[in-house]
C-alpha positions as a printed Julia matrix, in Angstrom:
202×3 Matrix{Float64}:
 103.47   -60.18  -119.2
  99.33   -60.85  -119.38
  98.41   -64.88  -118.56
  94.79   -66.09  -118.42
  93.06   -69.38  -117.74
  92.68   -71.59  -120.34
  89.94   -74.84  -120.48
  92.76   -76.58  -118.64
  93.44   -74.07  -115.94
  96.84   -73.44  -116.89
  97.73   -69.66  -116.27
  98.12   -68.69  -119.62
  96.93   -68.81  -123.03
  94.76   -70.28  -125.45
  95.06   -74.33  -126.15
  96.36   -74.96  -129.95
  97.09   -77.85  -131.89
 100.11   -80.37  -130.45
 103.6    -80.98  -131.01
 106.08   -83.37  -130.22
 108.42   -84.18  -127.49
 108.79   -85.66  -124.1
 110.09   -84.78  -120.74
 110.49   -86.36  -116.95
 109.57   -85.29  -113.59
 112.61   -84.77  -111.36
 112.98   -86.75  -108.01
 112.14   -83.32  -106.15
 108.67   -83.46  -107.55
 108.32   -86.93  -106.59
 109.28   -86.16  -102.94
 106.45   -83.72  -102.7
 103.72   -85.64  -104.51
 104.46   -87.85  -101.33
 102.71   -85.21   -99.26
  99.26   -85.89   -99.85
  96.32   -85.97   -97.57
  96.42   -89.13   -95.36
  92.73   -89.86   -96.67
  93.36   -89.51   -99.81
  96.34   -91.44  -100.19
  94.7    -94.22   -98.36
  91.65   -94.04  -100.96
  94.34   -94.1   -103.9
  95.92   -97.41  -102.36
  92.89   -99.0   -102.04
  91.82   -98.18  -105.97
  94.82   -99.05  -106.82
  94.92  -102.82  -105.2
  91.27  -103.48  -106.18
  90.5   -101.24  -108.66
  86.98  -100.9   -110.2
  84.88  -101.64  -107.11
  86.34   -98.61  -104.85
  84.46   -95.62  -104.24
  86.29   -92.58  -105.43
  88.45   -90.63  -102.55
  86.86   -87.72  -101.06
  87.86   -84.62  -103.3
  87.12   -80.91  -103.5
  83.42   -80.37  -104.53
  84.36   -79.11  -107.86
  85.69   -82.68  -109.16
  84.11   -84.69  -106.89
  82.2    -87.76  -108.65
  80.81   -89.45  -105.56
  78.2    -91.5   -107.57
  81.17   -93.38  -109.78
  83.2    -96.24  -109.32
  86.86   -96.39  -110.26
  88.15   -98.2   -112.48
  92.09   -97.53  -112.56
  94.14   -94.78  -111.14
  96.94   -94.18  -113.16
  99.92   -92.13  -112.08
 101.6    -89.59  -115.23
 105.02   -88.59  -115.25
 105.9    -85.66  -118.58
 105.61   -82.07  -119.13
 103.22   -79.79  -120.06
 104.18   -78.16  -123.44
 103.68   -73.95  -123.66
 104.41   -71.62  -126.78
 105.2    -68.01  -126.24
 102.31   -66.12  -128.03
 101.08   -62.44  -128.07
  97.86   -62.44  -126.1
  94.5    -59.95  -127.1
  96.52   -56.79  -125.83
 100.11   -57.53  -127.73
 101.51   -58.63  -125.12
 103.76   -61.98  -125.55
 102.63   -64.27  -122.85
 103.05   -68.59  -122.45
 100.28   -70.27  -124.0
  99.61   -74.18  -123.11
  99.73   -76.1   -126.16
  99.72   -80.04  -124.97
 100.2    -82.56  -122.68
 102.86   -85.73  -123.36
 103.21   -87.76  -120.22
 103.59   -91.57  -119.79
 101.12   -93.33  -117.92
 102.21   -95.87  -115.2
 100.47   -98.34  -112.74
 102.47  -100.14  -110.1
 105.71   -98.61  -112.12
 104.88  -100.76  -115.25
 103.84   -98.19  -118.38
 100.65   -98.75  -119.72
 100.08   -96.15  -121.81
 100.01   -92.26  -122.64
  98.57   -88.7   -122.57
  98.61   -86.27  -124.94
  97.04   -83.25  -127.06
  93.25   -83.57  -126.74
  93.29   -83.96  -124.1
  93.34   -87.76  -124.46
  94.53   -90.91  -123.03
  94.97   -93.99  -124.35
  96.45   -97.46  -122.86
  97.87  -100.32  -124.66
  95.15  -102.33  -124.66
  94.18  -100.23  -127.75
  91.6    -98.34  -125.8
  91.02   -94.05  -126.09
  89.37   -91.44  -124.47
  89.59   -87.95  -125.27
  87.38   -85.62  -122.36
  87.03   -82.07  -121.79
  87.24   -80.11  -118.4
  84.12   -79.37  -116.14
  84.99   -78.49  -113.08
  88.41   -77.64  -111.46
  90.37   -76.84  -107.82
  93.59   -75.43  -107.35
  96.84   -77.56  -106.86
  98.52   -77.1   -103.24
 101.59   -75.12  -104.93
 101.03   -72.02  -107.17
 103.97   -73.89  -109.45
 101.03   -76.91  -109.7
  98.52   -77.21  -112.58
  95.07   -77.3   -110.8
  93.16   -80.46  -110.55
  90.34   -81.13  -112.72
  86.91   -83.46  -113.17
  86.81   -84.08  -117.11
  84.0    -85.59  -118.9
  84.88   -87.89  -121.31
  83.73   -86.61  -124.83
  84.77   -89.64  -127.32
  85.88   -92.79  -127.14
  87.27   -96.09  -129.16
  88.38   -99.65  -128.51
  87.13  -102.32  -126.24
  90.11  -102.36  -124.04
  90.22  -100.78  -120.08
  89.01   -97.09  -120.85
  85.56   -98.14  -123.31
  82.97   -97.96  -120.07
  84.83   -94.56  -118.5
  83.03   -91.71  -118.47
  84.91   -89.25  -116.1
  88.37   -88.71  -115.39
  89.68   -86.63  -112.42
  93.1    -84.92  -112.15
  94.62   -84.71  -108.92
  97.88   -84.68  -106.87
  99.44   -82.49  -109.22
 103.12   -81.9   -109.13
 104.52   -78.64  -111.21
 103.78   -77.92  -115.13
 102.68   -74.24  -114.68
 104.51   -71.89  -117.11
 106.38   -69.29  -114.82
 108.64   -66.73  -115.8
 109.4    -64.75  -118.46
 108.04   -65.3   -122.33
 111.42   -64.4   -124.32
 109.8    -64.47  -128.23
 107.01   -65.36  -130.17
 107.15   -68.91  -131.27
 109.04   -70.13  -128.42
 108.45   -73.51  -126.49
 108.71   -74.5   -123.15
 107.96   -77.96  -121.37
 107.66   -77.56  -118.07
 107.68   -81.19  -116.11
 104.82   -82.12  -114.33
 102.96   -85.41  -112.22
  99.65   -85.82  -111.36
  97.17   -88.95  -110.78
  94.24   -89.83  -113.35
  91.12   -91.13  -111.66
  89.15   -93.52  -114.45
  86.08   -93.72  -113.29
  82.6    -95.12  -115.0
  78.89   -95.91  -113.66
  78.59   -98.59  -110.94
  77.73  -101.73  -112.57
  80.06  -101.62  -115.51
């Protein structure tokens, strides 16, 4: 079986138009998401409790954003959806296909991720941002972190002045295994942290 990066950084496929469905993160993956970096953790705290005037937590180089302010971090708890395709050289390998996680802060939902990628909150508010730079999760079964630029935007709600996004503390979603047919799906659960961040000022 052949996999390849995608945009995402998902070993496998190419990214294709979204389906439906839903799926948790197991208490395991919550255990280990724990594990983080003492700094880091402390910077998360700290964006969390005062939000838009904290400096973003010191992160790998490649998604670093040092000259941003946050404006939420949002914790996102769902799978990452995979279809078993035939790659360039025949060979059937998982392809990522979508997102669909819920979006929490302080355990209270307050919105959702999906195909896109995009994020909106119920505020009404919608970003949809595309991957520029990338590091790798601490597990080979983690989805790499990533520094996404946002792309396109609408509403007047939380997300309207945010203009990157980081993903970090990742938690599973990587397609492992074997690819049994073409046209088959797999949604691997997954957690990770969204960093909102937008120019100082705003």
């Amino acid at each position: 079986m052949t996999r390849t990066d995608d945009s995402l950084g998902h070993r496998t496929g190419s990214d294709l138009p979204h389906p439906t469905g839903r799926a948790g993160v197991g208490s395991g993956a919550r255990c280990r998401a724990g594990l983080l970096p003492r700094a880091i953790a402390t910077g998360l705290l700290a964006s969390v409790a005062t939000g838009h005037a904290q400096t973003p937590p010191a992160l790998p180089a490649p998604i670093a954003a040092p000259d941003l302010s946050v404006v939420a971090t949002l914790h996102a708890e769902g799978a990452q959806v995979y279809e078993c395709r035939a790659g360039s050289d025949g060979r059937l390998a998982w392809a990522f296909r979508e997102p669909v996680a819920t979006l929490l802060e302080g355990g209270r939902t307050v919105g959702r991720h999906y195909a896109g990628p995009s994020w909106e909150l119920t505020d009404g508010s919608v970003v949809t941002a595309r991957p520029t730079g990338r590091a790798p999760g601490r597990e080979t079964s983690d989805i790499p972190w990533l520094r996404l630029e946002v792309l396109e935007r609408r509403g007047t709600g939380r997300l309207a002045p945010v203009t990157v996004i980081q993903r970090i503390n990742t938690v599973g979603g990587d397609a492992e295994g074997a690819c049994p047919a073409a046209g088959a799906f797999r949604s691997v659960p997954y957690a990770a942290d969204y960093v909102l961040l937008a120019p100082r000022g705003n």
